[in-house]
N, CA, C and O atoms as CSV, one atom per row, in Angstrom:
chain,resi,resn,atom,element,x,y,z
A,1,UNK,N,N,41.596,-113.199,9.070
A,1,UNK,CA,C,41.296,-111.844,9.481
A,1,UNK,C,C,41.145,-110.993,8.220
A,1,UNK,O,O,42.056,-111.095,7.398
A,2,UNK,N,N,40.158,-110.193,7.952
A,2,UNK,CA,C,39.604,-109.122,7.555
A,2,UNK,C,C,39.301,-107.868,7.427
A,2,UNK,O,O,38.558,-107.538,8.351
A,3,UNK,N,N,39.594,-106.757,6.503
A,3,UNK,CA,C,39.492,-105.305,7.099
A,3,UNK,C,C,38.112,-105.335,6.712
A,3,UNK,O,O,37.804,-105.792,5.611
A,4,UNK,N,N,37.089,-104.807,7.660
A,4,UNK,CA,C,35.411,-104.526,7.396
A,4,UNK,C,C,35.146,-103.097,7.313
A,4,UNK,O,O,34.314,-102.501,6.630
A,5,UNK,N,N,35.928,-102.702,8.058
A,5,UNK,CA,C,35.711,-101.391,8.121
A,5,UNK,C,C,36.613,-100.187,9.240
A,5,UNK,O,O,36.917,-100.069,10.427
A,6,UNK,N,N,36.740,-99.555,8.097
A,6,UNK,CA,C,37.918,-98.122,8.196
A,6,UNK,C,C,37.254,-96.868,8.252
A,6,UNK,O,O,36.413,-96.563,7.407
A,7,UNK,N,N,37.600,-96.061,9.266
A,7,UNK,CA,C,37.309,-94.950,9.334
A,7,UNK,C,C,38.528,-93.233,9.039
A,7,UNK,O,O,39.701,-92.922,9.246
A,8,UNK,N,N,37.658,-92.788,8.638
A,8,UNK,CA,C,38.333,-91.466,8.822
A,8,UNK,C,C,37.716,-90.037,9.899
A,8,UNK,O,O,36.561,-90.186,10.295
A,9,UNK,N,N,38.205,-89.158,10.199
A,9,UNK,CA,C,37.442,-88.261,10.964
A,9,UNK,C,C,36.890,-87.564,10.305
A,9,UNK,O,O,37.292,-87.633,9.143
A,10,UNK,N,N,35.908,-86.691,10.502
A,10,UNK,CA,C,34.864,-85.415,9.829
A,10,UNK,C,C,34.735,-84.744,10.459
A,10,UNK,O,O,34.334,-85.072,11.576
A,11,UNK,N,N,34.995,-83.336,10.146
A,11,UNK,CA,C,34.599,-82.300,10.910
A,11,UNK,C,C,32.441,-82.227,11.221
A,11,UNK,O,O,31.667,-81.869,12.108
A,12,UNK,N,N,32.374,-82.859,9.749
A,12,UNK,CA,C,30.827,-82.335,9.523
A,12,UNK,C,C,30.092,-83.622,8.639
A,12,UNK,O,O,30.190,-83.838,7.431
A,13,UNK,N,N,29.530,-84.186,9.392
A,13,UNK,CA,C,28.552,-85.758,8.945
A,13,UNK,C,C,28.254,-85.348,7.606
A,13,UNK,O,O,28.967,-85.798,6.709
A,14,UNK,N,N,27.481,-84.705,7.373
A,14,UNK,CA,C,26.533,-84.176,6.601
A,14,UNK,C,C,27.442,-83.903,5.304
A,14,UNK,O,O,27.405,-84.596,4.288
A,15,UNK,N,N,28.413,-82.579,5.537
A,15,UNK,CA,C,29.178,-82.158,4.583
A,15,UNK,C,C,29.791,-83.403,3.882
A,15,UNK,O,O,29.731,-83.633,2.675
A,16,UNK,N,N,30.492,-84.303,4.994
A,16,UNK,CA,C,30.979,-85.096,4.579
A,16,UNK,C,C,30.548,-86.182,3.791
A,16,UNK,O,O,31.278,-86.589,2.888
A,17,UNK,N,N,29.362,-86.748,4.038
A,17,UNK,CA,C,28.162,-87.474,3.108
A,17,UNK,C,C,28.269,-87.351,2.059
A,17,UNK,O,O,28.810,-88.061,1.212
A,18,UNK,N,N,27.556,-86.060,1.979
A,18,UNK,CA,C,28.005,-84.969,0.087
A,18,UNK,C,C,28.869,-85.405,-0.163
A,18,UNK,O,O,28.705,-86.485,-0.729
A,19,UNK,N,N,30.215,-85.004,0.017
A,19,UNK,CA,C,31.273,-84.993,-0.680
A,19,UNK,C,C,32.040,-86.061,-1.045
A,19,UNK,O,O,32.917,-85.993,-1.906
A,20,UNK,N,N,31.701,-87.229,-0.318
A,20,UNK,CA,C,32.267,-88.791,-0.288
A,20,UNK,C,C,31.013,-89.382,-1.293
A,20,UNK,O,O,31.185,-90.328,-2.063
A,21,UNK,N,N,29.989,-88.801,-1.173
A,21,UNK,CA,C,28.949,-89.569,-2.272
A,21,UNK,C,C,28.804,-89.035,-3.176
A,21,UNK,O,O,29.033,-89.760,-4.145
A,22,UNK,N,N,28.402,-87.664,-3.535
A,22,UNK,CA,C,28.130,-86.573,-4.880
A,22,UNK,C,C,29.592,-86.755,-4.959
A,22,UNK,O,O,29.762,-87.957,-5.161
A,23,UNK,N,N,30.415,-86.320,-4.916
A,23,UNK,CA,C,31.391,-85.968,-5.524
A,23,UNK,C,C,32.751,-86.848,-6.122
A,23,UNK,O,O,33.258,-86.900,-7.243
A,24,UNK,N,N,33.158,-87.661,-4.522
A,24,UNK,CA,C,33.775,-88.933,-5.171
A,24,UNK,C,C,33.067,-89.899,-5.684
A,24,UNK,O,O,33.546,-90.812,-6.358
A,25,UNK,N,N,31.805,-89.757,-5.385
A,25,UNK,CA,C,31.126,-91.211,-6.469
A,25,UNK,C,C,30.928,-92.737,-5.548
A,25,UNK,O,O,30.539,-93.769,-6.096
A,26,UNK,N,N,31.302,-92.643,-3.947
A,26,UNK,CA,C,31.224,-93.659,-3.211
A,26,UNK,C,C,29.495,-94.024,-3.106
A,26,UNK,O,O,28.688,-93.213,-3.561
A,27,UNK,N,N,29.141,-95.017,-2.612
A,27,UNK,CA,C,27.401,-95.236,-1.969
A,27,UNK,C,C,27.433,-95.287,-0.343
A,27,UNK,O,O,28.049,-95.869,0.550
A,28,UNK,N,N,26.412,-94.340,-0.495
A,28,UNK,CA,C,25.874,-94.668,1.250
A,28,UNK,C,C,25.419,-96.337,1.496
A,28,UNK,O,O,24.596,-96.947,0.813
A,29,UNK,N,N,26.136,-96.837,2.576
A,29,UNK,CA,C,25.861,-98.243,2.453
A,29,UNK,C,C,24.942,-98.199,4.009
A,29,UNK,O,O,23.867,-98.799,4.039
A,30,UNK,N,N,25.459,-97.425,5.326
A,30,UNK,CA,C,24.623,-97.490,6.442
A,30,UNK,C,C,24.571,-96.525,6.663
A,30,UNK,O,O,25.398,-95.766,6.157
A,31,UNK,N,N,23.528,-96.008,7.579
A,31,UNK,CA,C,22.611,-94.659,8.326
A,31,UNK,C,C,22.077,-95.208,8.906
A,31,UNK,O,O,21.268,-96.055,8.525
A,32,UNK,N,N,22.459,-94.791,10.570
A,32,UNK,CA,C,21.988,-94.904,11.949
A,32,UNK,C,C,22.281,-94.805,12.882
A,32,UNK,O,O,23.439,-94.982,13.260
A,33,UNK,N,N,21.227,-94.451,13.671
A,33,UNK,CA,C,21.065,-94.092,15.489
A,33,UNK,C,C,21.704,-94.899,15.917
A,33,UNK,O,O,21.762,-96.066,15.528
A,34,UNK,N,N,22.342,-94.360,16.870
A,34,UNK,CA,C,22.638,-95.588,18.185
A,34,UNK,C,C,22.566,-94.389,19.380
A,34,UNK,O,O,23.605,-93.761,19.583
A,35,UNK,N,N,21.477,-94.090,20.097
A,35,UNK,CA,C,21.556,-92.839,21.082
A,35,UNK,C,C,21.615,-91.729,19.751
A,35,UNK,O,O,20.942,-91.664,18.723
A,36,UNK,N,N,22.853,-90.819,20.329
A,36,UNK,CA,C,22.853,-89.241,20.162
A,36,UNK,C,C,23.701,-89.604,19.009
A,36,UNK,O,O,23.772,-88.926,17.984
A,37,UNK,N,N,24.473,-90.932,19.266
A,37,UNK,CA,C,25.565,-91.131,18.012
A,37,UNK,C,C,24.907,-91.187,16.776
A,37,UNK,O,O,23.680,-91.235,16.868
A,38,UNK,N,N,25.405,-91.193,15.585
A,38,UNK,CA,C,25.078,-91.243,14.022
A,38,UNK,C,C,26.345,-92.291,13.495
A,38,UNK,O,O,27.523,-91.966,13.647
A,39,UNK,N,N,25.943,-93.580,12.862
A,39,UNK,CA,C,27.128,-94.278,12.107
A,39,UNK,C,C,27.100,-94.228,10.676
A,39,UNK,O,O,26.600,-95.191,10.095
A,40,UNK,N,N,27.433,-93.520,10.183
A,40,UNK,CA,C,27.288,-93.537,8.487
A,40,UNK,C,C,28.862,-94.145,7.650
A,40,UNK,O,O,29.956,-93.611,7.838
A,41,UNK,N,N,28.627,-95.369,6.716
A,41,UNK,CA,C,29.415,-95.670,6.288
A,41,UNK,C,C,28.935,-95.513,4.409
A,41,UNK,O,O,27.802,-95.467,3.930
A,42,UNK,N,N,30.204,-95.465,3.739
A,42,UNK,CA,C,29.771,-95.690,2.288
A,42,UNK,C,C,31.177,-96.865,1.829
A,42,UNK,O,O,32.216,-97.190,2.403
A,43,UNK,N,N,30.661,-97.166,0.768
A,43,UNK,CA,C,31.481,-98.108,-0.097
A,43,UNK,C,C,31.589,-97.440,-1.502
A,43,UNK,O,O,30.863,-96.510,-1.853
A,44,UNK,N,N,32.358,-97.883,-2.111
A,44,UNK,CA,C,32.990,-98.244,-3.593
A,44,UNK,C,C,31.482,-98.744,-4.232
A,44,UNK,O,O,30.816,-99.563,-3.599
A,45,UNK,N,N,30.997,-98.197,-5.518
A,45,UNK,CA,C,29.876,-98.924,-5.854
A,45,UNK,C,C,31.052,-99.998,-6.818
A,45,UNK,O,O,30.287,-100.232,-7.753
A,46,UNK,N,N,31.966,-100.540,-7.074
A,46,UNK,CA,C,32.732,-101.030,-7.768
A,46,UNK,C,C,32.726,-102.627,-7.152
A,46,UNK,O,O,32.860,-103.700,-7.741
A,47,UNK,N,N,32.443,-102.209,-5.254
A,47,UNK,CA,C,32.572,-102.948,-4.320
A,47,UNK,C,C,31.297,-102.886,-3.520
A,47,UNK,O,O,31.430,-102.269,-2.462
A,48,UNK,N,N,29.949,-103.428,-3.786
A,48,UNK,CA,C,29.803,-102.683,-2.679
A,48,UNK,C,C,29.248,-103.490,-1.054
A,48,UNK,O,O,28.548,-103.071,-0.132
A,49,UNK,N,N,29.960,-104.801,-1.297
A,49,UNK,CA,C,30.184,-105.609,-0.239
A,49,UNK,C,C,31.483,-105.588,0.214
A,49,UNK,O,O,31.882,-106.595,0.798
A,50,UNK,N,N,32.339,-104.516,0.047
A,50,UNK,CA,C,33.734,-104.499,0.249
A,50,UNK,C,C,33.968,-103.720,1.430
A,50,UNK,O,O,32.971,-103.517,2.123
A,51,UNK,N,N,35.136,-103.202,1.844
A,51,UNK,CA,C,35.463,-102.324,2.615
A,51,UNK,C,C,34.185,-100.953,3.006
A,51,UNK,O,O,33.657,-100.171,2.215
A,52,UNK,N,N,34.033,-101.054,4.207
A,52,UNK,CA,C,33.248,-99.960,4.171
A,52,UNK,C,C,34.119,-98.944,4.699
A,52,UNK,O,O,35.070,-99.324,5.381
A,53,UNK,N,N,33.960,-97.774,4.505
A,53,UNK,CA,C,34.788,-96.126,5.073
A,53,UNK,C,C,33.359,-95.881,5.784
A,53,UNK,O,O,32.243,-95.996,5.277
A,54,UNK,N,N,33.837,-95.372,7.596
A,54,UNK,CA,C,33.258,-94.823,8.791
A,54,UNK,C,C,33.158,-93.729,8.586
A,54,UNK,O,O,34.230,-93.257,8.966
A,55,UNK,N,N,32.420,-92.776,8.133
A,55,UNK,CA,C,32.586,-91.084,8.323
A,55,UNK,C,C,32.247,-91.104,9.778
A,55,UNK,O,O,31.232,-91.396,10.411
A,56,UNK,N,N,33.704,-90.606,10.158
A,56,UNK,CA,C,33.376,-90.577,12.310
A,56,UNK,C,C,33.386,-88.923,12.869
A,56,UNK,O,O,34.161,-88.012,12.576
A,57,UNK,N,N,32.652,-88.933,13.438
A,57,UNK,CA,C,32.860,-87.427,13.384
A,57,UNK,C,C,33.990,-87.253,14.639
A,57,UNK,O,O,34.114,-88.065,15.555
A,58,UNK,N,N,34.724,-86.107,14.488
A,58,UNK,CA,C,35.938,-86.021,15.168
A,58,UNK,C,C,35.665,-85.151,16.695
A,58,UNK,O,O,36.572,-84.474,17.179
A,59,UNK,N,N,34.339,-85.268,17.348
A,59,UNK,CA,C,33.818,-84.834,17.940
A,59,UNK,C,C,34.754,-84.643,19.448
A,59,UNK,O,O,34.474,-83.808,20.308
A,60,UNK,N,N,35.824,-85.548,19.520
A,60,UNK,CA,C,36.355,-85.253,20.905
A,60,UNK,C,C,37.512,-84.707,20.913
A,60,UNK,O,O,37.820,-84.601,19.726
A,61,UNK,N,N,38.625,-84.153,21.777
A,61,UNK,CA,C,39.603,-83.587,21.655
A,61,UNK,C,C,40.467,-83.732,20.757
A,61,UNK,O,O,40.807,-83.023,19.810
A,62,UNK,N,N,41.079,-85.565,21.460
A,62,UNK,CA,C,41.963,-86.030,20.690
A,62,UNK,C,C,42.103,-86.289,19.143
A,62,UNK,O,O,43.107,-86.244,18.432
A,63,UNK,N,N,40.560,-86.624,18.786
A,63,UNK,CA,C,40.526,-86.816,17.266
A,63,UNK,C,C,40.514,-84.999,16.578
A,63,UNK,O,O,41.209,-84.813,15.579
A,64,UNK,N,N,40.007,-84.219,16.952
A,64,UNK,CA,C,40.624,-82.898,16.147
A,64,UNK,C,C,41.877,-82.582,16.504
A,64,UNK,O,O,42.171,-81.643,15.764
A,65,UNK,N,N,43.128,-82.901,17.463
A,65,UNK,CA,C,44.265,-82.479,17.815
A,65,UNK,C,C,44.759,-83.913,16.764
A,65,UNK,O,O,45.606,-83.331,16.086
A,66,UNK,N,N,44.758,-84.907,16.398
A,66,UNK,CA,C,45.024,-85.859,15.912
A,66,UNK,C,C,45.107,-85.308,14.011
A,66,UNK,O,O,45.988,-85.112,13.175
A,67,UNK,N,N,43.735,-85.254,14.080
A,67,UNK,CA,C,43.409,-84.724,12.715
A,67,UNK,C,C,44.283,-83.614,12.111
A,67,UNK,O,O,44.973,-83.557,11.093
A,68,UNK,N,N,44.031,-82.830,13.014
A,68,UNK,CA,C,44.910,-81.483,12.292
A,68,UNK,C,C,46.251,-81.621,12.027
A,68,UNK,O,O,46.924,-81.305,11.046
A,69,UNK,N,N,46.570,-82.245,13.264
A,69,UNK,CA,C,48.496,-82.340,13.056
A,69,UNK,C,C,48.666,-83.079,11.791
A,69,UNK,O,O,49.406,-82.645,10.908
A,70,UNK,N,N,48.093,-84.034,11.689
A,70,UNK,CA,C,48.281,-84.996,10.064
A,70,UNK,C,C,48.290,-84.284,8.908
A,70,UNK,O,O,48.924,-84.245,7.854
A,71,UNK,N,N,47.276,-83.668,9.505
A,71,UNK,CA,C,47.062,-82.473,7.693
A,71,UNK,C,C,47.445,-81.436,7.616
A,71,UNK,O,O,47.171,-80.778,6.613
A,72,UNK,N,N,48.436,-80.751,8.925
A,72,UNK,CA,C,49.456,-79.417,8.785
A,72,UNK,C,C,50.340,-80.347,8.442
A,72,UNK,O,O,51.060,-79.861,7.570
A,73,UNK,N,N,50.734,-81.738,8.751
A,73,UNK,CA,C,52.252,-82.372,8.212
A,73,UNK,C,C,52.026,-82.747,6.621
A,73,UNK,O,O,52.818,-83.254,5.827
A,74,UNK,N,N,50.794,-82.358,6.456
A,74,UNK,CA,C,50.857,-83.069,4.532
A,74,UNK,C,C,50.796,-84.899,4.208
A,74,UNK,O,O,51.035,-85.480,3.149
A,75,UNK,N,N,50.371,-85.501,5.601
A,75,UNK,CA,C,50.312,-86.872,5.803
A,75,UNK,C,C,48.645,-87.133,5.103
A,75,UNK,O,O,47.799,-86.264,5.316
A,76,UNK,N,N,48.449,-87.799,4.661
A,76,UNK,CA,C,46.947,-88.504,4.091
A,76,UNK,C,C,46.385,-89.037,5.359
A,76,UNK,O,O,47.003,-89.497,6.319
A,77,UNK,N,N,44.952,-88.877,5.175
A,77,UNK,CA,C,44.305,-89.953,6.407
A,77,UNK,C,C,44.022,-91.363,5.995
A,77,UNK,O,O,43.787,-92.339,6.707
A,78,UNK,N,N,44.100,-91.254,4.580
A,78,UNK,CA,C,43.909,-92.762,3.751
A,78,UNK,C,C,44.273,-92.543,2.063
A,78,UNK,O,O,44.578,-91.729,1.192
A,79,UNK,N,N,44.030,-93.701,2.318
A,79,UNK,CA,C,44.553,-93.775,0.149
A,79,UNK,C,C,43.297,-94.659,-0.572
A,79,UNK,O,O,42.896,-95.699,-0.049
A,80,UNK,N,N,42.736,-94.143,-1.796
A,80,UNK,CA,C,42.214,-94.959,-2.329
A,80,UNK,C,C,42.822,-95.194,-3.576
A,80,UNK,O,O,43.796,-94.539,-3.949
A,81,UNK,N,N,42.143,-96.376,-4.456
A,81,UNK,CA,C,43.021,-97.097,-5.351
A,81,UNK,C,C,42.236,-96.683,-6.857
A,81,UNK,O,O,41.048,-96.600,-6.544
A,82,UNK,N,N,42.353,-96.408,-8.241
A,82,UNK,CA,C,42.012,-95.602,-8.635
A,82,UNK,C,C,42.597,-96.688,-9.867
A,82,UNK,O,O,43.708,-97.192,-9.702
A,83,UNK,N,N,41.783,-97.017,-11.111
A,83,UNK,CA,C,42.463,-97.419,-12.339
A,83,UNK,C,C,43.110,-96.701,-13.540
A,83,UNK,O,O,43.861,-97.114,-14.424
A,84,UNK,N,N,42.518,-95.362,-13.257
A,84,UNK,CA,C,43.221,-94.372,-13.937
A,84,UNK,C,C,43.414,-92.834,-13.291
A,84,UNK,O,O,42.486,-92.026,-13.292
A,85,UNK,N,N,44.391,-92.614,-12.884
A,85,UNK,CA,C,44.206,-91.469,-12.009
A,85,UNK,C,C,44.166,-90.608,-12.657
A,85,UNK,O,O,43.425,-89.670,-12.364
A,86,UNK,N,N,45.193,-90.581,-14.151
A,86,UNK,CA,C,45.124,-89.082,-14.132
A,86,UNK,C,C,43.072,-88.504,-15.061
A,86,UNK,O,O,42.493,-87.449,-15.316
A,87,UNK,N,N,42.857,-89.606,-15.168
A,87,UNK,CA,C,41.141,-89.165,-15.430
A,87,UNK,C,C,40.198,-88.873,-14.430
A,87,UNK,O,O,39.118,-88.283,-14.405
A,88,UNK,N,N,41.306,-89.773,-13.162
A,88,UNK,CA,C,40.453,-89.030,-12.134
A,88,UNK,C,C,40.695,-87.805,-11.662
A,88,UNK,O,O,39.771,-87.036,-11.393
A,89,UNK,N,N,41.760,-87.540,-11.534
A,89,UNK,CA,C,42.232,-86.304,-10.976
A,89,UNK,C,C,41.878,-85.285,-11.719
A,89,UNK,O,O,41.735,-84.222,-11.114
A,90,UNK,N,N,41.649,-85.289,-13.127
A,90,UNK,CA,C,40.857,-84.073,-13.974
A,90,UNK,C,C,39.155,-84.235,-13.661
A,90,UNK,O,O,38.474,-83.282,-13.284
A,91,UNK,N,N,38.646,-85.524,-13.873
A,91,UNK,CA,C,37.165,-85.301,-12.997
A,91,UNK,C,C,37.213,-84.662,-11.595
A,91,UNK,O,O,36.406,-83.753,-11.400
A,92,UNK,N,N,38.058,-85.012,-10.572
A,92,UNK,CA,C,37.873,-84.079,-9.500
A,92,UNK,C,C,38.235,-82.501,-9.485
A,92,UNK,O,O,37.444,-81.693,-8.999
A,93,UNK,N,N,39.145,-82.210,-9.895
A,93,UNK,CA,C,39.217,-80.832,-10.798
A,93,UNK,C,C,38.582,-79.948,-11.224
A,93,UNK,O,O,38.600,-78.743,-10.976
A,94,UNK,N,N,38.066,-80.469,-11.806
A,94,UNK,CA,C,36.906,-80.132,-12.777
A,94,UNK,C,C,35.611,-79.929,-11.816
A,94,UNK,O,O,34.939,-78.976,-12.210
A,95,UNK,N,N,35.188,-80.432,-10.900
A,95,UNK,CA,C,34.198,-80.227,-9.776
A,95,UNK,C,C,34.680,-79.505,-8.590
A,95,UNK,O,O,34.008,-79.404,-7.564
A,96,UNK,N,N,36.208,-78.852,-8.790
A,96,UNK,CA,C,36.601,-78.190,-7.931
A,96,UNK,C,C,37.274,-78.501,-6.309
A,96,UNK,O,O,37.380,-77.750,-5.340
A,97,UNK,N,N,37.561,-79.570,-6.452
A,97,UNK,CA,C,38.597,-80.539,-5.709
A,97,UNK,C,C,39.661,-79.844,-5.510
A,97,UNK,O,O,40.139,-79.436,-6.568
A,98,UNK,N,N,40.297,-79.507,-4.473
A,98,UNK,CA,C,41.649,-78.700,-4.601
A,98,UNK,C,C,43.097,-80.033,-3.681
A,98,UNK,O,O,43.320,-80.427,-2.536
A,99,UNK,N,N,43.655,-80.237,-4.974
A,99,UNK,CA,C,44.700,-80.449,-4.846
A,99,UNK,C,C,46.202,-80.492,-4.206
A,99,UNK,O,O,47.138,-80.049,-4.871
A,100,UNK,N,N,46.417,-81.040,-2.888
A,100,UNK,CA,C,48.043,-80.782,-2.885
A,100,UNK,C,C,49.054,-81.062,-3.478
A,100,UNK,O,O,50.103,-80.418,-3.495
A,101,UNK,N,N,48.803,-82.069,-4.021
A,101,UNK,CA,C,50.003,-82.752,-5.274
A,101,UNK,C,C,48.919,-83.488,-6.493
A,101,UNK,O,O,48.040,-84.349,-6.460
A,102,UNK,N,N,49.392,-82.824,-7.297
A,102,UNK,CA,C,48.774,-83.172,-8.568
A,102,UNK,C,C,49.769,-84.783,-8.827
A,102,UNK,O,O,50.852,-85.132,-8.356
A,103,UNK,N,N,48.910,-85.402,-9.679
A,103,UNK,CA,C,49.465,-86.578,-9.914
A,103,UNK,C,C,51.513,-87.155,-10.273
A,103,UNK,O,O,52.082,-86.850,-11.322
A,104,UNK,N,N,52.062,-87.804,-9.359
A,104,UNK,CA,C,53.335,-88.082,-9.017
A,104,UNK,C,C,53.825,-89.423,-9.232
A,104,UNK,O,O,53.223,-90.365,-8.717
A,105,UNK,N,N,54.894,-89.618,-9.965
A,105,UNK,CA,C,55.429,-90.949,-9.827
A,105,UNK,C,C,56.162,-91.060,-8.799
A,105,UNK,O,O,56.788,-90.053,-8.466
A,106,UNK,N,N,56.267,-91.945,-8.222
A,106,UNK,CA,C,56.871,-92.649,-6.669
A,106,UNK,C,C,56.882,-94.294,-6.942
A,106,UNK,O,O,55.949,-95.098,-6.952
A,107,UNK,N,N,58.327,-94.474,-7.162
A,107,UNK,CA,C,58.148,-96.056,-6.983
A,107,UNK,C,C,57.256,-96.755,-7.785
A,107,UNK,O,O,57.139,-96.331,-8.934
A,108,UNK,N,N,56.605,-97.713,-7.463
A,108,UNK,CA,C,55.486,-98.162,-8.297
A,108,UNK,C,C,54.105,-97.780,-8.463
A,108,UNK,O,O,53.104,-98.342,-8.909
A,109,UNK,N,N,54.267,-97.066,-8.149
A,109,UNK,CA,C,52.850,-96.315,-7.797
A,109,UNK,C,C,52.837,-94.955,-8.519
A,109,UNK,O,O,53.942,-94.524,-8.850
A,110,UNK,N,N,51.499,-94.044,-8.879
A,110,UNK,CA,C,51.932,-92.856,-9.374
A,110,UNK,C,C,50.979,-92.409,-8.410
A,110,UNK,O,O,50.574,-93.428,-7.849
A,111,UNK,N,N,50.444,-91.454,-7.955
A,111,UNK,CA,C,49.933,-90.401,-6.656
A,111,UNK,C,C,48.989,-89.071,-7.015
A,111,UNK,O,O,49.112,-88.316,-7.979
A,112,UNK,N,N,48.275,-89.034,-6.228
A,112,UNK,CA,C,47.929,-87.455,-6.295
A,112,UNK,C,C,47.690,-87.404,-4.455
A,112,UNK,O,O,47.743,-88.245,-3.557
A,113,UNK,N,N,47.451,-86.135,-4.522
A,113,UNK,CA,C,46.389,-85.780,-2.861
A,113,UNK,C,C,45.709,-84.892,-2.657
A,113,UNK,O,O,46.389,-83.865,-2.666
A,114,UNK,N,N,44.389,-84.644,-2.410
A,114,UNK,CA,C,43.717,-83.986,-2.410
A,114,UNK,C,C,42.798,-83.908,-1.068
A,114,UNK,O,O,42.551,-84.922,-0.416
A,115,UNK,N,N,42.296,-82.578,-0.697
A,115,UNK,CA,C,41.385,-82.025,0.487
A,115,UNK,C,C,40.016,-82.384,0.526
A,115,UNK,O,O,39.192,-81.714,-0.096
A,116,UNK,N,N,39.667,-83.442,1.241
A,116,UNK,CA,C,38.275,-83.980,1.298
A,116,UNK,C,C,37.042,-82.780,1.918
A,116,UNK,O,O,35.839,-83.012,1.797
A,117,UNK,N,N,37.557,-81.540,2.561
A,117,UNK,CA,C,36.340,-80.712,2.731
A,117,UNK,C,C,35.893,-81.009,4.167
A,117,UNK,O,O,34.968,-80.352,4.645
A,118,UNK,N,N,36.542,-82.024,4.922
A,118,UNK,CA,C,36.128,-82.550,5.837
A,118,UNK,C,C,37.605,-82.334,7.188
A,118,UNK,O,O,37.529,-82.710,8.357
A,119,UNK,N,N,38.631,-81.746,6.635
A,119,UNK,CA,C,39.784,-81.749,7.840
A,119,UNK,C,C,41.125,-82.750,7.469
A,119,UNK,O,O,42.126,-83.038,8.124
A,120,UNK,N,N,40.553,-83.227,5.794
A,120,UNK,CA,C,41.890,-84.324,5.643
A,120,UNK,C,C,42.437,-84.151,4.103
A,120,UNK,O,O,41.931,-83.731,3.063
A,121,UNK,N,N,43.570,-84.620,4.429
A,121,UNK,CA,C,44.498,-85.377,3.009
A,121,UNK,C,C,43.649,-86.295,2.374
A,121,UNK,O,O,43.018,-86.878,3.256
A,122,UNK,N,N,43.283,-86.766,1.075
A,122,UNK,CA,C,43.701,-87.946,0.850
A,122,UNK,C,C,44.023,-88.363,0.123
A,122,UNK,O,O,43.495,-87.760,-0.811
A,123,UNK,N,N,44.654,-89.143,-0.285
A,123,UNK,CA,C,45.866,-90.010,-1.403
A,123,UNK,C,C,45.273,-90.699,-2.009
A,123,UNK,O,O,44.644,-91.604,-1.460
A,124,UNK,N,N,45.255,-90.507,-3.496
A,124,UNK,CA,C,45.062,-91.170,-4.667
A,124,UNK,C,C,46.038,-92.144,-5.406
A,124,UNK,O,O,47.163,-91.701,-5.638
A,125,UNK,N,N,45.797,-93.177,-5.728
A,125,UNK,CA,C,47.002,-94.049,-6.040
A,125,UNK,C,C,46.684,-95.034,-7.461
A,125,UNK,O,O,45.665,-95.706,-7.620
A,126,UNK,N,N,47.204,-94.984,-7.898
A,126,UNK,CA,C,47.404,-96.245,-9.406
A,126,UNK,C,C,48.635,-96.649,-9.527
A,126,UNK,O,O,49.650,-95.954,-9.552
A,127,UNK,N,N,48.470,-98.509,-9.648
A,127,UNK,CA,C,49.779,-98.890,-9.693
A,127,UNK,C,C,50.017,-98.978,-11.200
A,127,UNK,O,O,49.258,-99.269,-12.125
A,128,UNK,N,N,51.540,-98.574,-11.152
A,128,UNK,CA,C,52.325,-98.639,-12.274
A,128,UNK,C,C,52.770,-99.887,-13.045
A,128,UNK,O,O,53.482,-99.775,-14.043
């Protein structure tokens, strides 16, 4: 068994596109119809037969009552893995990324988290 593919919610396809591709640096890997639906996934160009991320749009109740509570509790919707964070965390910065926790040691791991623009947390990670 295999993870193929992970999703997160979006308030906004589009916005979200931008900001997962211009900004974090991911690739659009699919775009397409199915009906009224839209499936857009991107990858890691590091990877880019790897894990794909679902931008899903959070179009029904439960996923915006879902969404929000996570990100008034300060919970991440996901983590990505990062070889140097704190260079990343000044490149995102620097493009105006806003931050909830600037980079943190925890255990083996050191951390940041930041507001995807889209309704979420998400967690930056390099192991120690």
């Amino acid at each position: 068994m295999r993870i193929k593919i992970t999703s997160v919610f979006v308030d906004d396809l589009e916005k979200a596109l931008t900001f997962y591709t211009e900004v974090l640096g991911f690739q659009k890997k699919m775009d397409t119809t199915a009906g009224a639906a839209r499936w857009i996934t991107v990858v890691s160009p590091e990877e880019p037969d790897g894990v794909e991320l679902l931008l899903e749009p959070n179009d029904s109740e439960a996923a915006q009552t879902y969404q929000q509570a996570i990100y008034e509790q300060g919970v991440p919707m996901t983590s990505f893995v990062v070889d140097d964070l704190q260079d990343e965390y000044t490149r995102l910065a620097d493009q105006g990324v806003v931050f909830f926790a600037e980079p943190t040691e925890a255990g083996p791991v050191t951390f940041a988290v930041f507001d995807d623009t889209c309704g979420n947390l998400i967690q930056l990670s390099q192991a120690r």
